[in-house]
N, C-alpha and C positions, 0 to 999 in steps of 0.2 A: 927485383923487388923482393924483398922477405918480408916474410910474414909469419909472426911467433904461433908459438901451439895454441892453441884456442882453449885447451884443456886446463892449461897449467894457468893460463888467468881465471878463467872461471870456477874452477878449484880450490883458489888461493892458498895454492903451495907455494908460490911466490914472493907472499908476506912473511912480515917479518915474524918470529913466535913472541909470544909475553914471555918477560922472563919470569921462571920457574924460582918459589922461594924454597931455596935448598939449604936454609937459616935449620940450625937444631932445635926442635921442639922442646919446650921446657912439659915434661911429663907432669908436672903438677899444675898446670897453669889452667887458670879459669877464664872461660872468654868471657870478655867484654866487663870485667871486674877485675880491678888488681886487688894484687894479693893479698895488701894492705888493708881493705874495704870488704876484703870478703867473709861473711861468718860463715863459718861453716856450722852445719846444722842447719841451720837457715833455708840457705838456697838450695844444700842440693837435697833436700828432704832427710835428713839421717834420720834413724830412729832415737838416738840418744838425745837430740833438740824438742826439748819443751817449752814452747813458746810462753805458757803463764806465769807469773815466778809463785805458783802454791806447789809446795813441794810435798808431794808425796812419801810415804816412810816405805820403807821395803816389804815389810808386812804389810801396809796397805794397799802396794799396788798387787800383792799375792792374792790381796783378799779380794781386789778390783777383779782381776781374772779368773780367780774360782767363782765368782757370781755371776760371772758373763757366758761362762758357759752352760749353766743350766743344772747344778749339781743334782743326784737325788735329795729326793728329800720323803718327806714320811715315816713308815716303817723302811722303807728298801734304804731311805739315809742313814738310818740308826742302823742296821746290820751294817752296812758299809761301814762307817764310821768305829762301830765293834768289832770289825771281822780282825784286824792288825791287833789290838788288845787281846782280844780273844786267842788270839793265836801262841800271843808273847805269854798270855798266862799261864796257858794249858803248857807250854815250855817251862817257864818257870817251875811251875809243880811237877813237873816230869809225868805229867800224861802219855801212854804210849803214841808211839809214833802213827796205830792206827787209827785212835782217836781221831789226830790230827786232821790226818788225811779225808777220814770221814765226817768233819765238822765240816772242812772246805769244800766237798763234795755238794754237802747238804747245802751249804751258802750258798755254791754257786747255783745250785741249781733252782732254788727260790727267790735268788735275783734276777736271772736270767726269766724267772716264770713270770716275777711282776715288771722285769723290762718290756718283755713281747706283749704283755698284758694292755699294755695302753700305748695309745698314739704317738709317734714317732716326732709330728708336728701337727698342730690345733691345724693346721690349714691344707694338707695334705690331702685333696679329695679330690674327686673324678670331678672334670668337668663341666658335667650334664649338673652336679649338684649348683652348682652356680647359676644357671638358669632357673631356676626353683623360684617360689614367689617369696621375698627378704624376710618375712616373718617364717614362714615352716625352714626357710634353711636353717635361718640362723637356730632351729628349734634343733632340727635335724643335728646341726652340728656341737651346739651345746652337749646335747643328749651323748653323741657319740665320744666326745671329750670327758664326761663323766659319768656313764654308764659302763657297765664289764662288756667286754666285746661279743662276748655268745646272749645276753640278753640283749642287746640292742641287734644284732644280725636276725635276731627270734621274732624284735620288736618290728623294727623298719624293712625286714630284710628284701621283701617284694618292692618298694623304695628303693634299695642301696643297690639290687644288683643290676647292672645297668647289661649284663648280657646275655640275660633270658627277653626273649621278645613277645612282648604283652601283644598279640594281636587277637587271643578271644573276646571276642567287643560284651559277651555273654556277662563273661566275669567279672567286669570292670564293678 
């Protein structure tokens, strides 16, 4: 009497394999869409596909992106926006070199003062201020959004610092 391996059934090494598609890949091919049917831009999200037909001019979409980001604006825009003029004229006139130097100097360092001068983001705040009762935050945060930062620290500052710990019940 024989008796086959027990292993090699329950294993099913025995079976037969599917066969393997060893067909060449077409490297442009899109599943489940022929080629015919497929727009591109469309399906696979490109950036170049604009779904509306309002067509934007290339200036406008320059202008779409410089708005979105947030430009300055006030006096720190008008310097900005002077500083490249400024530069080309004082070239033009043949201003010395150290003029130059020292006008950029001066720029930079009065944009940079009203850069750090104000908030980074209106909503940028410790999370303890969020628990606050919705009328004084929102007061709290107003305030801090258009006040100078060394008067409003002067103002609220016992408020805002959330790492001194109030525990004299005296002083309350």
């Amino acid at each position: 009497m024989y008796i086959k391996n027990s292993t090699r059934l329950f294993a099913g090494l025995s079976e037969v394999e599917p066969d393997l598609n060893e067909d060449p890949k077409d490297r442009w091919a899109t599943n489940g869409i022929d080629a015919e049917d497929f727009v591109y831009g469309k399906y696979d999200d490109h950036h170049t596909y604009f779904e509306s037909d309002e067509k934007v001019s290339f200036w406008g979409s320059i202008a779409e992106d410089y708005a979105a980001i947030g430009p300055p604006t006030g006096f720190q825009g008008l310097i900005s926006w002077l500083f490249l003029p400024a530069i080309a004229a004082g070239m033009y006139f043949n201003a010395p070199g150290e003029y130059l130097y020292i006008g950029a100097a001066i720029f930079t360092v009065i944009f940079c003062i009203i850069e750090m001068d104000k908030p980074s983001e209106p909503h940028n705040f410790e999370p303890q201020i969020y628990n606050m009762e919705r009328g004084a935050r929102d007061k709290l945060i107003s305030d801090y959004n258009t006040m100078d930062i060394w008067d409003f620290n002067e103002k609220y500052g016992e408020l805002w610092d959330f790492t001194v710990k109030k525990d004299d019940i005296t002083k309350r």
